[in-house]
C-alpha positions, 0 to 999 in steps of 0.5 A: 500500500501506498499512502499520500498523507492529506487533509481529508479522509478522502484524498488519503482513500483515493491515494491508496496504490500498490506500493510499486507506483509512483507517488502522485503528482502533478502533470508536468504541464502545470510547471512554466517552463517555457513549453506548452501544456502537455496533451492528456492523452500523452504521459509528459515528460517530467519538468524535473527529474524524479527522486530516486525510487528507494527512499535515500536515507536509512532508518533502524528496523529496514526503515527508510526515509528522506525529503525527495519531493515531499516526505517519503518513509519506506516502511517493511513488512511488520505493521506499523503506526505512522504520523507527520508533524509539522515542527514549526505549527505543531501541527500533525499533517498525517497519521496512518496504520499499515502492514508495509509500504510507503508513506509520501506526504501530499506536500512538495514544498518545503515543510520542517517534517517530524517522522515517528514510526511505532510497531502496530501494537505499541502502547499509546505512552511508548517511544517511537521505534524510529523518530528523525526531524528534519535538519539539512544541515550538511546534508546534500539538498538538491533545488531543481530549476526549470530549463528555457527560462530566464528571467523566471531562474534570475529571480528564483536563485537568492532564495536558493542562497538563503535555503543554503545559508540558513540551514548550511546544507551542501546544496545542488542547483540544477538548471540550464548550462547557459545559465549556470555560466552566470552564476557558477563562479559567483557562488563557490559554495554551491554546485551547479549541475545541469538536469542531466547531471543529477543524480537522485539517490544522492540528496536528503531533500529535493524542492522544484522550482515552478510556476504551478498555474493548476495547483488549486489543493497547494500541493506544490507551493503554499499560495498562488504565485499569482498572488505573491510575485513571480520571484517571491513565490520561491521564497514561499515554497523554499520557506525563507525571508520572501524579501526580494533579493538581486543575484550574484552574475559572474563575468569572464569579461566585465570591460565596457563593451564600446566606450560612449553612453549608451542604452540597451533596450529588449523589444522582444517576447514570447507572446504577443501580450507582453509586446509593448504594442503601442503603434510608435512607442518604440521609434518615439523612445529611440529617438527621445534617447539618441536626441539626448546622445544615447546611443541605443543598443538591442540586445534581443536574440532576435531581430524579428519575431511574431506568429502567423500575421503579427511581427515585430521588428527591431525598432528603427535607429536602434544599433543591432546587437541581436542574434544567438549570442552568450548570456554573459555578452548580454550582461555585459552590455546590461552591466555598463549601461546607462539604463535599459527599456524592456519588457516583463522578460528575461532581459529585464531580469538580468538589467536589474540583476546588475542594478542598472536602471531598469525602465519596464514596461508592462500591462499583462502583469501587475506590478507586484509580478516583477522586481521593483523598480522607480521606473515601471510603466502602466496604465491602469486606465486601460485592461491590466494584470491579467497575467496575475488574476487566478481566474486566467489560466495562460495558455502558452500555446497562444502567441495572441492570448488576451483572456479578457478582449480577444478578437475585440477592439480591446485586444492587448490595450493593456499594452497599447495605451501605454503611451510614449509619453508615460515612458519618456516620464519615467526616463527623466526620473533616472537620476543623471539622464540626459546629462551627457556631456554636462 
């Protein structure tokens, strides 16, 4: 028998399988990871890689157990009592009675578990035969971030940072190789792996990073991400100070790339509702910047991207510096930028990252979603944040998402009554701009 402890009788009855099963779990397309829902009818490939199928940890009595994506206790053949208790409520998040088999929390997140283990027939004042609370410390832990995103890992790391630092475990970051070209040598004390790499049998407690748009039960984070912020909600399933934080980048060359002032900007998105799709917007701010002698760089890695019969183009006037380029080129530009002009996107994450002004424009997301900066740019005059409201599922697969005016005139206001002049507002607020040459 397997178990999954819950909150209800009911999900403990529904849970029960053979204990050769896999442990129930969330659908891979319910983590944003860059790709599209996976079909129903075809088993998707696992966002992350799965913990390993014995429990990690051993026990007294043949018993096993670690923290591998929720609380796992691999019980023998011998009738046992078993509860969960959450040391930091106190509260007791699950107790079952079973012959032998496995024991998995409902809970992916991370959760300070107590395990206690009786025979079947102890008395209720006895000691438990096994009891371990969960400490990290020295311990390998392994946090597994998504691959083909930017921005989403840029945001998600210092809660990594804290994880380690506040319970001094031996900790695995797994992600993306182009990323971990960024952060490696930044941060000596972690090791950094891609998803190949991993080894699962190796770790004492595993937490996935995601954005879990169908998590209505809070199986894989505590609360909605929605409702807390694209980075901070690492902070919530990690259990630390949800406090916002900029990342350590690493550069093999960190000298400025030309020797002039200069802006970079980021016009491009993977969807049509994060474009800022006011009809002159860009050209206007392009020239606004070269009329007060900046030179203007794009850094997107492509000069031109669409869907059927929308494009967008690099902005006239601006120096193209777009194509498949290393991250860490596009940091240095960012890092010795006078400012920057983007959108909700990775680029935006990396600008604020390296602490360059960051002018950010966006009506699709509330801005609560992103980082905070003196210089971001809505209209709450017109359609906003739909992005943030847990009525709206995003749909990836639509370049031409707009959940609330789609194939209306109001399609994409959200974006398209932000006007150029709103955005020449917030540049003047950048402290020394325009004071080239004074």
């Amino acid at each position: 028998m397997q178990l999954s402890s819950g909150a209800s009788p009911l999900e403990q009855t529904a849970a029960c399988a053979p204990a050769s099963s896999a442990s129930p779990d969330l659908p891979a397309s319910s983590v944003q990871a860059g790709g599209a829902p996976a079909n129903a009818a075809t088993p998707p490939k696992p966002a992350f890689t799965p913990p390993a199928p014995p429990a990690t940890q051993t026990g007294p009595h043949g018993i096993r157990f670690d923290f591998n994506d929720g609380c796992r206790v691999a019980l023998p053949e011998g009738g046992w009592r078993v509860r969960l208790r959450d040391l930091d409520t106190g509260n007791v998040i699950f107790e079952t009675e079973l012959d032998a088999g496995l024991v998995v929390s409902s809970k992916k997140y991370y959760v300070r578990f107590s395990i206690e283990v009786w025979r079947r027939e102890a008395a209720p004042d006895e000691a438990p035969v096994f009891a371990h609370h969960y400490c990290a410390e020295g311990r390998p832990v392994l946090i597994q971030f998504p691959v083909g995103t930017i921005g989403d890992v840029v945001g998600w790391l210092p809660y990594a940072v804290k994880f380690q630092r506040k319970h001094r475990c031996r900790l695995t970051c797994a992600m993306s190789d182009k990323l971990i070209a960024l952060f490696a040598k930044a941060y000596p004390e972690i090791e950094f792996v891609t998803p190949e790499a991993v080894h699962p049998q190796q770790y004492y407690a595993t937490y996935n990073l995601g954005l879990f748009f169908d998590d209505h039960e809070c199986v894989r984070q505590p609360c909605d991400f929605r409702l807390v912020g694209l980075h901070r909600t690492a902070g919530y399933l990690l259990g630390v100070d949800p406090a916002e934080e900029r990342p350590l980048l690493a550069l093999d060359d960190d000298s400025p790339p030309i020797d002039e002032p200069y802006a970079v900007i980021a016009v491009q998105s993977s969807t049509q509702a994060k474009y800022w799709n006011h009809p002159t917007g860009w050209r206007e701010i392009v020239a606004f910047l070269k009329a007060h002698r900046y030179r203007v760089i794009c850094i997107d890695q492509k000069a031109t991207h669409g869907f059927g019969y929308v494009w967008n183009h690099i902005p006239y006037g601006a120096q193209d510096e777009t194509g498949d380029r290393p991250l860490q080129e596009r940091v240095r530009w960012l890092r010795h930028a006078s400012l920057f002009v983007g959108l909700s996107s990775g680029l935006s994450w990396l600008a604020w990252a390296v602490g360059t002004p960051t002018v950010l424009i966006s009506g699709f997301t509330h801005e609560t979603n992103e980082f905070a900066t003196p210089f971001r740019v809505i209209n709450y005059h017109a359609c906003n944040s739909c992005w943030n409201d847990v009525r709206h599922r995003f749909d990836h697969q639509d370049f031409f998402w707009c959940p609330r005016h789609k194939d209306t005139p109001r399609q994409f206001e959200c974006t398209r009554l932000i006007t150029p002049e709103q955005v020449k507002t917030a540049l003047r607020r950048i402290p020394a701009f325009g004071q080239l040459g004074r």
